[in-house]
C-alpha positions as CSV (number, residue, x, y, z in Angstrom):
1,X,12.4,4.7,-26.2
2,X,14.4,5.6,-23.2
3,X,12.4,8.2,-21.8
4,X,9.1,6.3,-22.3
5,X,10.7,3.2,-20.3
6,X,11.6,5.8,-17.9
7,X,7.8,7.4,-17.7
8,X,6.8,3.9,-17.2
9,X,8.9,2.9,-14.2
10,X,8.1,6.4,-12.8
11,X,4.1,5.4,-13.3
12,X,4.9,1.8,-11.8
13,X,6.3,3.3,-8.6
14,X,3.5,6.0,-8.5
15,X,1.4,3.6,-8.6
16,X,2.7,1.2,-6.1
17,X,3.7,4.0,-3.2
18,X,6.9,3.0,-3.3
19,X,10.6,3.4,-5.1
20,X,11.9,1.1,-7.0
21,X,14.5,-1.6,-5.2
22,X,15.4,-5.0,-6.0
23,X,12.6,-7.5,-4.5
24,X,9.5,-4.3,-5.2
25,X,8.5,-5.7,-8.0
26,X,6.2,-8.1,-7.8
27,X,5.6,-11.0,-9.5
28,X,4.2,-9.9,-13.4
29,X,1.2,-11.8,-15.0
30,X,1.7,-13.4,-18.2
31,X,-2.1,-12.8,-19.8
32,X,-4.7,-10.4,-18.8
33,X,-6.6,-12.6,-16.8
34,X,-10.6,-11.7,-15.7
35,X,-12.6,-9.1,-17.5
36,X,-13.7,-5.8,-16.4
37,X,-16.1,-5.3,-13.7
38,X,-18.5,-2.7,-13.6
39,X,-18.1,-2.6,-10.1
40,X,-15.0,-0.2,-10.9
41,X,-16.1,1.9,-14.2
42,X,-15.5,5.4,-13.8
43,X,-12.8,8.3,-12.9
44,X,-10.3,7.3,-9.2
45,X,-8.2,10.0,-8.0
46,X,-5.8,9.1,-5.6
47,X,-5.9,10.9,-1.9
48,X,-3.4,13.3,-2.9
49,X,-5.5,14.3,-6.2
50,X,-1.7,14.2,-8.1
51,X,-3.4,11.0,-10.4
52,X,-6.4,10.4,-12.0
53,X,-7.7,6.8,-13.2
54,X,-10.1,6.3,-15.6
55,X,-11.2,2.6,-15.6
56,X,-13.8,2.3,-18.8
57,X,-16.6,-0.2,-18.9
58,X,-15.0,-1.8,-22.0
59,X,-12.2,-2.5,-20.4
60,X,-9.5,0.7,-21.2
61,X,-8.1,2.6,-18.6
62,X,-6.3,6.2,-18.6
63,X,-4.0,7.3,-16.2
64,X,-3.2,10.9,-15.8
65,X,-0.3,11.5,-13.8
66,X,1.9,14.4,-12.2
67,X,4.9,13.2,-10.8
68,X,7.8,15.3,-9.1
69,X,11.1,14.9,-10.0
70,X,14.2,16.6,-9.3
71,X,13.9,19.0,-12.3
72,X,10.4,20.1,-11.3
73,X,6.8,18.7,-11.4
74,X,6.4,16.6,-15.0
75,X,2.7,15.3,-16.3
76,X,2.5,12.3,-18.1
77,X,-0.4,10.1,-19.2
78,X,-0.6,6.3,-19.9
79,X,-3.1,4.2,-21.8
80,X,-3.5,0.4,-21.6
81,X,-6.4,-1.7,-20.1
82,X,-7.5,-3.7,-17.0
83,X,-9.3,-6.5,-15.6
84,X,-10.6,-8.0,-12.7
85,X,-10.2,-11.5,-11.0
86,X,-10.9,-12.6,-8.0
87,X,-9.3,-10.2,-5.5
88,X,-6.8,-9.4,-8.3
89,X,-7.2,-5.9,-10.3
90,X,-4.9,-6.4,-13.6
91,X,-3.5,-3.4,-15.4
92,X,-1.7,-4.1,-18.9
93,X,0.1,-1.1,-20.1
94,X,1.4,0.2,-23.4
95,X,4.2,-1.8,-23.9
96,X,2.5,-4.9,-22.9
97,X,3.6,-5.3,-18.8
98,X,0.5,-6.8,-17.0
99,X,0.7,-6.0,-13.2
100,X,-1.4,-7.7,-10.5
101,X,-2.9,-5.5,-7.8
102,X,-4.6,-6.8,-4.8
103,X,-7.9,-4.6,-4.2
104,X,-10.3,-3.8,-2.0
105,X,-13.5,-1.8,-3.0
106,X,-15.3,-0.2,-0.2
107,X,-18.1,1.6,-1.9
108,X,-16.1,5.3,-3.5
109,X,-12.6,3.8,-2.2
110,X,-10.0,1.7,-4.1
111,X,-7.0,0.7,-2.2
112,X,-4.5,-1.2,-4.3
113,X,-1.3,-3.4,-3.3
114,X,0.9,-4.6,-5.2
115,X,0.2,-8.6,-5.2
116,X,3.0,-11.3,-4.5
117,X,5.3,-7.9,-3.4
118,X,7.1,-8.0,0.3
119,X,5.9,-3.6,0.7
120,X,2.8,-3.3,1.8
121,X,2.1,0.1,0.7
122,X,-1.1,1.0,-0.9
123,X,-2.8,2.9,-3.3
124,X,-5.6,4.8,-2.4
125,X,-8.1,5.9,-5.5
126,X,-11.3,8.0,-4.2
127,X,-14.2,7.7,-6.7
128,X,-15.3,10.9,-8.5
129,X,-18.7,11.4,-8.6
130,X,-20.1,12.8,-11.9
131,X,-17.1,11.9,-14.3
């Protein structure tokens, strides 16, 4: 139990950009609000190529990480779903946390932020083509 709540703050501050400090965090969603959006079906990488999103049409997302840590370079992989709203990208993971994402879709390109958070650091996904 430990090491999966570990895996999943690791995969939060992957995905945010950013390390884990007291006001990061933004503000967490209650219910998975929206629905999927075909708009963003299909496989992201992110401009280092060290993740790999798979956002499904259904509504189910995989995310393939590799994240470096102290003790060496550690792969992990998280399932959950997702949702969109608005200007809001929602992502629930296993253990039921819903976290809001500010997006902005440019054609192949995904930049994410975490919403209601002071950093403005962003994720950038890249679209692959043929996945």
């Amino acid at each position: 139990m430990i090491r999966k709540l570990g895996l999943l703050i690791l995969l939060v501050a992957l995905v945010t950009g950013c390390s884990p400090g007291e006001k990061d965090a933004g503000p967490a969603a209650k219910t998975l609000e929206g629905k999927p959006d075909a708009r963003f079906a299909g496989v992201w990488k992110t401009e280092n190529g060290a993740s790999t999103y798979t956002f499904a049409e259904n509504g189910d997302y995989d995310l393939k990480a590799k994240i470096t840590t102290p003790g060496g370079a550690m792969d992990t992989e998280s399932q959950g779903s997702w949702s969109v709203k608005g200007d809001t990208l929602f992502i629930k993971d296993p253990a039921g946390n819903i976290v809001p994402y500010e997006h902005d879709l440019q054609g192949d390109r995904l930049s994410l932020t975490l919403a209601g958070s002071s950093l403005q650091n962003k994720t950038v996904l890249l679209r692959q083509k043929g996945q």
